[in-house]
C-alpha positions in Angstrom: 0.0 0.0 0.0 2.7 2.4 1.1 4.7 1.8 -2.4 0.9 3.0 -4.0 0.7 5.9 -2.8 4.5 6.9 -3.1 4.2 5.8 -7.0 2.9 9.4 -8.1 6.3 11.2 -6.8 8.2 8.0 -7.9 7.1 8.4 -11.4 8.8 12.6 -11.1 12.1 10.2 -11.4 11.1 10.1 -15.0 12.4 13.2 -15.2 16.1 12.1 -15.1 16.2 10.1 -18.2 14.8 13.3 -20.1 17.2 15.4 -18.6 19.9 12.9 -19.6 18.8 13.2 -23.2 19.1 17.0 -23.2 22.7 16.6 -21.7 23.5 14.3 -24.8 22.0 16.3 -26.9 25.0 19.2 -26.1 27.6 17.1 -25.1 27.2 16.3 -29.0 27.2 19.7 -30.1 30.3 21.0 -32.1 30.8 24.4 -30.6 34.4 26.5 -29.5 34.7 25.1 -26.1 37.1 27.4 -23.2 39.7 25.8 -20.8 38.9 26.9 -17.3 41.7 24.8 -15.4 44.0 26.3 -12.9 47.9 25.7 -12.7 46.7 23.6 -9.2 44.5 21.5 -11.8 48.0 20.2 -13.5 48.7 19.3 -10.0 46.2 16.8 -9.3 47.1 12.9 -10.3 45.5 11.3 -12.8 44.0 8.1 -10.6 41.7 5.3 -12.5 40.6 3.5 -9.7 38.5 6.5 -8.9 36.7 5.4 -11.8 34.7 3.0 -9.9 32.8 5.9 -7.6 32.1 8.0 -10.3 30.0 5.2 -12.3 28.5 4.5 -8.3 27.1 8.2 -9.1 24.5 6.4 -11.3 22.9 4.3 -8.2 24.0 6.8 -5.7 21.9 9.7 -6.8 19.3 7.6 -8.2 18.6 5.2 -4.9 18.9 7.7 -2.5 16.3 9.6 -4.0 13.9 6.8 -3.9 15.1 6.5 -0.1 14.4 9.9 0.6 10.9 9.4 -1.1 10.0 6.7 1.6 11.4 8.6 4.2 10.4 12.1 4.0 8.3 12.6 0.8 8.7 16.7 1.4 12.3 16.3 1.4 12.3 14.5 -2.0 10.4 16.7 -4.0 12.6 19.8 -2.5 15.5 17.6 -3.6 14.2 16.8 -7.2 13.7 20.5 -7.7 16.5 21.2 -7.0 18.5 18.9 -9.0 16.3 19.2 -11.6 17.0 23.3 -11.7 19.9 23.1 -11.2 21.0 20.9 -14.3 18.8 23.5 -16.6 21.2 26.0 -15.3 24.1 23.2 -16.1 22.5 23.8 -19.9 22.0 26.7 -20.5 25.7 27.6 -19.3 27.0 24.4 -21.3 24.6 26.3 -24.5 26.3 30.1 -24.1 29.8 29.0 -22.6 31.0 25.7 -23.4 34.6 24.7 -21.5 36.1 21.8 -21.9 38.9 19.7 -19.7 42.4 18.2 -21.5 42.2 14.5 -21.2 45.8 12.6 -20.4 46.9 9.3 -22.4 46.1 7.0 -21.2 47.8 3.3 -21.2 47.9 0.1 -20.0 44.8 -2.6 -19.8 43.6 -3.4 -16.9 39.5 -3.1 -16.2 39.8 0.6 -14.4 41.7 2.0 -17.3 39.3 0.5 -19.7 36.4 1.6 -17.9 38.2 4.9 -17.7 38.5 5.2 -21.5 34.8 3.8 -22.4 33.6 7.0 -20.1 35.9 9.4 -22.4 34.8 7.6 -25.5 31.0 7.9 -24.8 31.5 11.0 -22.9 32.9 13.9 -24.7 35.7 16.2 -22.8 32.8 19.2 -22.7 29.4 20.0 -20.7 32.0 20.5 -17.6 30.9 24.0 -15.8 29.3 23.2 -13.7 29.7 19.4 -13.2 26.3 17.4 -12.8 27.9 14.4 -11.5 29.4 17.2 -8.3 25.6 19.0 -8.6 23.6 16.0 -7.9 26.1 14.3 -6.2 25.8 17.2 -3.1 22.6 18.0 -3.1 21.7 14.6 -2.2 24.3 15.1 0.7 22.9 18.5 1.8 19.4 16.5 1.7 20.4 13.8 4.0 20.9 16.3 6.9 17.0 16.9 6.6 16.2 13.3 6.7 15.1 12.6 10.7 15.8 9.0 12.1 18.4 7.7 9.8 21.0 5.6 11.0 24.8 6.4 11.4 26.3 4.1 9.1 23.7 5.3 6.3 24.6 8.9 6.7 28.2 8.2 7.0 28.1 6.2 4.1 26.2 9.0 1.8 29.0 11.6 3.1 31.8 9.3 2.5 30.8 8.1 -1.0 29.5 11.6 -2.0 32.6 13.2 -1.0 34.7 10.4 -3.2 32.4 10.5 -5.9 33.6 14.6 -6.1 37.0 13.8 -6.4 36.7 10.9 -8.9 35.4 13.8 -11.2 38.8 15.7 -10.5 41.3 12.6 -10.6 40.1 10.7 -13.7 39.9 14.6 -15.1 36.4 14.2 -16.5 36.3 18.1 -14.3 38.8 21.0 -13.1 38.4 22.4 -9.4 36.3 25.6 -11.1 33.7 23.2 -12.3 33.3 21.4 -8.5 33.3 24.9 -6.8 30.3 26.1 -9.3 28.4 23.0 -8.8 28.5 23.0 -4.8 28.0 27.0 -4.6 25.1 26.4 -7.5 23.8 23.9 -5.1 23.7 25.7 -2.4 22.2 28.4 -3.2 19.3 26.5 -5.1 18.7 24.1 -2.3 18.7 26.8 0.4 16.2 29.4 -2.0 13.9 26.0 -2.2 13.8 25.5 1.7 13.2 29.0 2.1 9.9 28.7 -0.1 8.7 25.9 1.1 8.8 27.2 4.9 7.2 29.9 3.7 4.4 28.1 2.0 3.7 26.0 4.3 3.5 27.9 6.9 0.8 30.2 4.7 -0.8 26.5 4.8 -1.2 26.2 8.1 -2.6 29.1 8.8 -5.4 27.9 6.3 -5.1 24.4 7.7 -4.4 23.0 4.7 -1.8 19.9 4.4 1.6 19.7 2.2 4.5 17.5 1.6 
């Protein structure tokens, strides 16, 4: 019964997919991208074993939002906007001021480096201010602080595993450190303006004893 009534916000997760198909659409697009790295940028290793938490992303973002819909259906929605404006901010910038990120050679063959260069050979070097992988990626750890009644290892686990899927985006250099920075401060911002408006609206709904998620 619970899953039935939950499937209405479940089904907003639809919205994912089509915003995936937008970021393909410009990651495709053949326009004069701008490098935006710092000389600190050249400083950070090249690692491919950090491969494996930045394809974790995928679940990561994806399972704890259905979590959060079964725990706290408010804090979901709040969460889904924000990701969800936030990435059509990650467009539009990726429309008017592409950047891209130099790649290094890479060799050898074992499975991280190959997984390493299937990412860069489905995934071109552009679409990288702000990152989406560091956008999403934090606003589902800002979200878990608003979660009540979650156990330890579960929000040490989303802080641990959000905090390494950031850096896999700087040391397999899919992003620079501008491109993190933008995303958490985008974030931020987003999530806290989204907060604001719901307190506000639902305490106008109280007043007119009316309920809201």
């Amino acid at each position: 019964m619970r899953v039935k009534e939950k499937l209405p916000y479940l089904l907003l997760l639809l919205l994912l997919p089509l915003l995936g198909i937008i970021y393909t659409v410009l990651n495709e697009a053949k326009r004069k991208a701008t490098k935006i790295d710092l000389p600190i940028d050249n400083e950070i290793p090249f690692i491919e074993v950090f491969v494996v938490p930045y394809i974790i992303w995928y679940l990561f973002v994806f399972g704890y939002l259905v979590y959060f819909c079964f725990k706290d259906t408010g804090v979901y929605v709040k969460t889904l906007i924000t990701i969800v404006i936030g990435e059509f901010i990650c467009f539009l910038i990726y429309f008017f001021f592409q950047t891209t990120v130099p790649r290094p050679t890479i060799e050898g063959n074992g499975w991280s480096v190959w997984l390493v260069k299937y990412i860069y050979a489905h995934d071109q070097p552009v679409n990288c201010f702000p990152s989406i992988h560091v956008l999403t990626t934090y606003a589902i750890m800002l979200a878990s602080f608003q979660i009540k009644k979650k156990h330890r290892l579960n929000t040490g686990f989303i802080h641990v595993m959000g905090s390494l899927i950031i850096l896999s985006t700087l040391f397999i250099k899919q992003h620079v450190i501008l491109d993190m920075v933008a995303s958490m401060f985008l974030v931020a911002f987003i999530y806290g303006t989204v907060f604001e408006v719901y307190k506000v609206h639902v305490a106008a709904k109280r007043k007119g004893n009316v309920q809201w998620v």
